[in-house]
ZAMARGU-4260 file (C-alpha; in steps of 0.2 Angstrom, whole numbers, plus 5000, padded with zeros to 4 digits):
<rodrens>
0) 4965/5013/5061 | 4954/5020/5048 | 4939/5013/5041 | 4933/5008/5022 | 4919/5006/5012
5) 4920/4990/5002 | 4912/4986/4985 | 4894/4992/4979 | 4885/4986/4995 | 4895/4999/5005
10) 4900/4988/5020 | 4914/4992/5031 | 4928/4987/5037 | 4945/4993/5049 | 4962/4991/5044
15) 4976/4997/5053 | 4987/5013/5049 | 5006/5014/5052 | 5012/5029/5041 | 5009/5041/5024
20) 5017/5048/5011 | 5012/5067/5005 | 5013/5070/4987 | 5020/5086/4980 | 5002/5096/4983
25) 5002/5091/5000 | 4989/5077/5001 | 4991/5060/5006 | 4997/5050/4990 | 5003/5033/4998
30) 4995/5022/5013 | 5006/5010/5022 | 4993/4999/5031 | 4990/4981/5039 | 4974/4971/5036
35) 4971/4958/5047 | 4960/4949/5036 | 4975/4946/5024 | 4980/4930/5030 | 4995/4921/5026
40) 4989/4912/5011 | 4988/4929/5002 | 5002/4932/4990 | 5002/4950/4992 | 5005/4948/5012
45) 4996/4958/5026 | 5007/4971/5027 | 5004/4983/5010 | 5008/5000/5002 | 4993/5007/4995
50) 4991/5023/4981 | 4977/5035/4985 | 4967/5042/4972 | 4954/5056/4976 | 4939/5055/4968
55) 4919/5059/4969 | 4910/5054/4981 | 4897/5047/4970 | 4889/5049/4956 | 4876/5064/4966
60) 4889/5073/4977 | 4906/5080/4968 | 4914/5082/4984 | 4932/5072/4983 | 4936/5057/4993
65) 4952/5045/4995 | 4953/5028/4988 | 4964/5014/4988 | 4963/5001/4974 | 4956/4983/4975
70) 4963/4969/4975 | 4959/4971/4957 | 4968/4987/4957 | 4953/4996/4953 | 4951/5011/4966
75) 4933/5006/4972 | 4936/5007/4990 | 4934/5022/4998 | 4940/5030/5015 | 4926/5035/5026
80) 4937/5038/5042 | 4952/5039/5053 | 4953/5036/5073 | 4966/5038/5083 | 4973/5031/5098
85) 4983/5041/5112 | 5000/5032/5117 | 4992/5032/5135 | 5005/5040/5143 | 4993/5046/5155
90) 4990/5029/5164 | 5010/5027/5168 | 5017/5030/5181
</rodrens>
């Protein structure tokens, strides 16, 4: 799961994760990701394949960040984080 900013107001909201591709320099240039808020009434489906762009942070702080597009396809939303999730093999027995 990771977690986006959305749109000038900077809200947030999870998706889930389920692979990457690394582009020649060794970065993350494709996301394969679910969104559950992509119902079935959405054309592109729920299940997508996402470019990553890096780019500044904002307008103040240079730093590079990954974004994915819009549905626009503008790269506007940008990755804040990543969590992940143990495949609790711990707790069988």
């Amino acid at each position: 799961m990771f977690v986006v900013n959305l749109g000038k107001a900077w809200t947030t909201h999870a998706v889930t994760l389920w692979g990457v591709k690394f582009g020649d320099d060794g970065l993350i240039d494709t996301l394969y990701m679910v969104d559950n808020n992509d119902g079935r009434y959405d054309a592109r489906g729920t299940i997508r394949t996402m470019k990553v762009r890096y780019l500044p942070y904002s307008d103040n702080n240079p730093e590079l960040y990954p974004y994915v597009p819009n549905s626009l396809g503008d790269f506007t939303i940008r990755i804040e984080s990543l969590c992940t999730l143990s495949l609790g093999r711990e707790w069988i027995n």
